[in-house]
N, C-alpha and C positions, 0 to 999 in steps of 0.2 A: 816510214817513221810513225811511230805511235806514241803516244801521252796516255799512261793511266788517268792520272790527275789532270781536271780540268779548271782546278784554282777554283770550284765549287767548295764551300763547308760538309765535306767528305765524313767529318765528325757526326755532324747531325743528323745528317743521312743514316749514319752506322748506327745513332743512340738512337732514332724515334723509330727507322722500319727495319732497321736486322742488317745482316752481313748478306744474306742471301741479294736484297735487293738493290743493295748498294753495288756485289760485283756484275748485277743483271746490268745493272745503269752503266759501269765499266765495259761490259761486254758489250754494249748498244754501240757504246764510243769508238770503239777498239772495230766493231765491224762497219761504221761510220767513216773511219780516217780508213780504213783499210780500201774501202770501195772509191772513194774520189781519188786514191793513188792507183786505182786498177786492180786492186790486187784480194784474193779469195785468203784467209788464212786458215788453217787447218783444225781443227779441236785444239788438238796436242799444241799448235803456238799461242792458242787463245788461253791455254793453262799453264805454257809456261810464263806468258805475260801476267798473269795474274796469282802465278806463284798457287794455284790449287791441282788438283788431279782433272786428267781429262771425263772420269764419270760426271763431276761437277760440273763442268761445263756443258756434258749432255745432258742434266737435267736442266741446267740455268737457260739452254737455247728452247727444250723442250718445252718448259713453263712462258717463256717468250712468247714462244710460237703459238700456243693454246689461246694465248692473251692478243691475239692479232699482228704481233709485230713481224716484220718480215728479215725473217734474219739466214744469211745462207754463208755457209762455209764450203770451203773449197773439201769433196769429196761428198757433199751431204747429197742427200737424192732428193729430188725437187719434185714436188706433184703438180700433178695438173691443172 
């Protein structure tokens, strides 16, 4: 079970830093609830949950990842 929204002001998030950052903060959430139920989701369910294309989502985990955060979907290849 997943919640896009987390009953945060979602508005202000989108007007002061962008669309970009606001679906990275969705995606944090989304691989968050996904991991305490066990479970890896895929790009493709991370875009259909968020209603964008799965390259979005490879760049939105890409810029994550660059920025320290530790984010892993199911099929990604993990380094050492």
């Amino acid at each position: 079970t997943w919640t896009v929204d987390d009953g945060l002001p979602y508005a202000d998030v989108l007007r002061e830093r962008g669309k970009a950052i606001l679906r990275q903060r969705q995606l944090l959430r989304l691989l968050a609830q996904a991991e305490t139920q066990g479970g890896w989701p895929t790009v493709s369910d991370l875009a259909r949950a968020l209603g964008v294309e799965d390259r979005t989502i490879k760049r939105d985990l890409s810029r994550l990842r660059a920025e320290g955060q530790r984010v892993t979907t199911r099929g990604a290849k993990m380094s050492p």
